[in-house]
N, C-alpha and C positions, 0 to 999 in steps of 0.2 A: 219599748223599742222592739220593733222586729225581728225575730230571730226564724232560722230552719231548725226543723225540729224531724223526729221521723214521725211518720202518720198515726194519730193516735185517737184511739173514739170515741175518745170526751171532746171532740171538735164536730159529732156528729151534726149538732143543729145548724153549728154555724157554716160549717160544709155546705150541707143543702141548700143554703140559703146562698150562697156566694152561688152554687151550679142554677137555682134559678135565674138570677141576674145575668149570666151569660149567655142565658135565653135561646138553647139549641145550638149555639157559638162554638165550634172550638176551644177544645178546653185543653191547651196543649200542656204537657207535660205533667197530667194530673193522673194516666192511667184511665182514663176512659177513653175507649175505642169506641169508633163509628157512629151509633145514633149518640147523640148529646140531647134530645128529646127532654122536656121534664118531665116526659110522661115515664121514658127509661128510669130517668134522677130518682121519680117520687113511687115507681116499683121495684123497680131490681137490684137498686143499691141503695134507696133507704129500709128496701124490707129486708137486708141483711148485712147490712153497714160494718157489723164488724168481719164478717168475710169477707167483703173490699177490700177493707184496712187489712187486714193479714195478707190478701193475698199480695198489694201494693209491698207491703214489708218482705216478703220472699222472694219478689222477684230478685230482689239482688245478689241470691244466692242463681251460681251456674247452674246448679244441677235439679232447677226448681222447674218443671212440666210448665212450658209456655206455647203460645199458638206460636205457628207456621211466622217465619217475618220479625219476629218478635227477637231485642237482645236482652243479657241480664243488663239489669237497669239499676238504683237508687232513686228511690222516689224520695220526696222531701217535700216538708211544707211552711210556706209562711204561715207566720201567729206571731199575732201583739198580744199580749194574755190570754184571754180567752176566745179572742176573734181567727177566724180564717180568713187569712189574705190573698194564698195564691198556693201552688204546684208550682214542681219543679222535680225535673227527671236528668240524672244525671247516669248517663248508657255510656256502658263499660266498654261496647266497641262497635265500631260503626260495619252493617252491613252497606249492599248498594245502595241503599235506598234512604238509609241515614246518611252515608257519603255523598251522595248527588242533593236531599234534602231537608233531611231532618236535625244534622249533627248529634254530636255528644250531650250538650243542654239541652232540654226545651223547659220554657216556664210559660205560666200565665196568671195575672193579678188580676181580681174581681173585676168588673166595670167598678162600683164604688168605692176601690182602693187605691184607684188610677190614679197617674199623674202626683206623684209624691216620693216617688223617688224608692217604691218598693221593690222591682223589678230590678234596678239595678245593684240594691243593696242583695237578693237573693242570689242573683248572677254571680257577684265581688264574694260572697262567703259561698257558693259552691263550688269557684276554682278549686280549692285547697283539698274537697272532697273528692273531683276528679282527680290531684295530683296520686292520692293516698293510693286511689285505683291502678297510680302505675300509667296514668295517660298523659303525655309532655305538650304535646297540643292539643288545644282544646277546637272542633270544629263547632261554631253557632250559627246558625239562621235564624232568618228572618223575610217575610213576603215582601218586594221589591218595592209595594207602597204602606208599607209599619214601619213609620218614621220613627216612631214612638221604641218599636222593639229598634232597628235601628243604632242610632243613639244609645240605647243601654247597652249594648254588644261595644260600640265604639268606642265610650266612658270606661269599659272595661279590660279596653288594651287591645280589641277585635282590629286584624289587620283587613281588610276588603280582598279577598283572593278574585271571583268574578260571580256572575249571575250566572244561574239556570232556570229554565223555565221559572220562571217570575222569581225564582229566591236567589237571595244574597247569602254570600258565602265567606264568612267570618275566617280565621284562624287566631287565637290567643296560647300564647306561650306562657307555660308554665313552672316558674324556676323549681328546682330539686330542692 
C-alpha cells in the first residue's frame, strides 16, 4: 500500500525515472523549481541526488537559507515499497502567491501511477501533517481544467471558494 514517507535516497532510481515520465511537465509539489528539462533531471539532481534529498528534508525547518518567494515547506513522498509514486509539499504558510495560487498542498503522481486513486490517498494522509503544523485550514489548488486534481481536493472535504486566473481555489477544514 501507499504510504508518505520523508524523502529518502534509496528511491534515487526510482525518482528519476518517474521525473522522466513527466517529460519537462510540472512536477508540482516535488521541490523542483523552474526548468523540469531531463536534461536538468539527468545533471543537476542526478549528479548529486543526495543533496536534493537533504536539502528537500530542510526545508522544513524556518531557519533553513531558502530563495527569495520561497516558504518553509514539508516535502513528502509517495512509495509503495520500493517504487516512487508521487511529491507532495505540505507549506507551512501561505505568502501572496501561494494565497492567490499555489495553497498549502501541492502534490503530483507519475503519468504511470495515475488514475488509481494515489493522489487522493497522499492528499487524505497529509491533512493531519498540516494539522501538527498548527494550520486549521487547509488552502489546495488546482488549474481550472485538472479534473483529475479536482475531484481529489473535492473527495477530500475541499469546499470551492472561487477561481483566479485559471485556478481553483479549495478550503478544507481541519479538526483539532
Amino acid at each position: 500500500m501507499a504510504t508518505l514517507i520523508t524523502p529518502d535516497v534509496r528511491f534515487r532510481n526510482s525518482w528519476l525515472a518517474a521525473a522522466e515520465e513527466f517529460n519537462g511537465e510540472r512536477m508540482d509539489g516535488s521541490g523542483v523549481y523552474g526548468d523540469t528539462s531531463k536534461e536538468r533531471i539527468r545533471t543537476e539532481i542526478a549528479g548529486d541526488f543526495a543533496g536534493f534529498v537533504d536539502s528537500l528534508v530542510k526545508e522544513r525547518f524556518p531557519d533553513t537559507p531558502r530563495q527569495e518567494g520561497l516558504v518553509p515547506c514539508t516535502y513528502l513522498w509517495l512509495v509503495d515499497g520500493d517504487e516512487f509514486l508521487g511529491s507532495l509539499a505540505v507549506r507551512h504558510t501561505l505568502n501572496d502567491f501561494l494565497f492567490e495560487q499555489g495553497g498549502h498542498i501541492g502534490y503530483s503522481v507519475r503519468p504511470s501511477a495515475r488514475r488509481r486513486g494515489h493522489a487522493a490517498r497522499a492528499l487524505q494522509d497529509a491533512l493531519p501533517v498540516a494539522r501538527q503544523l498548527g494550520i486549521a485550514r487547509v488552502l489546495v489548488t488546482c488549474a481550472e481544467d485538472n479534473a483529475g486534481s479536482r475531484a481529489v481536493i473535492e473527495k477530500n472535504g475541499g469546499v470551492y471558494e472561487d477561481s483566479r486566473d485559471g485556478t481553483r481555489r479549495y478550503w478544507i477544514g481541519l479538526p483539532d
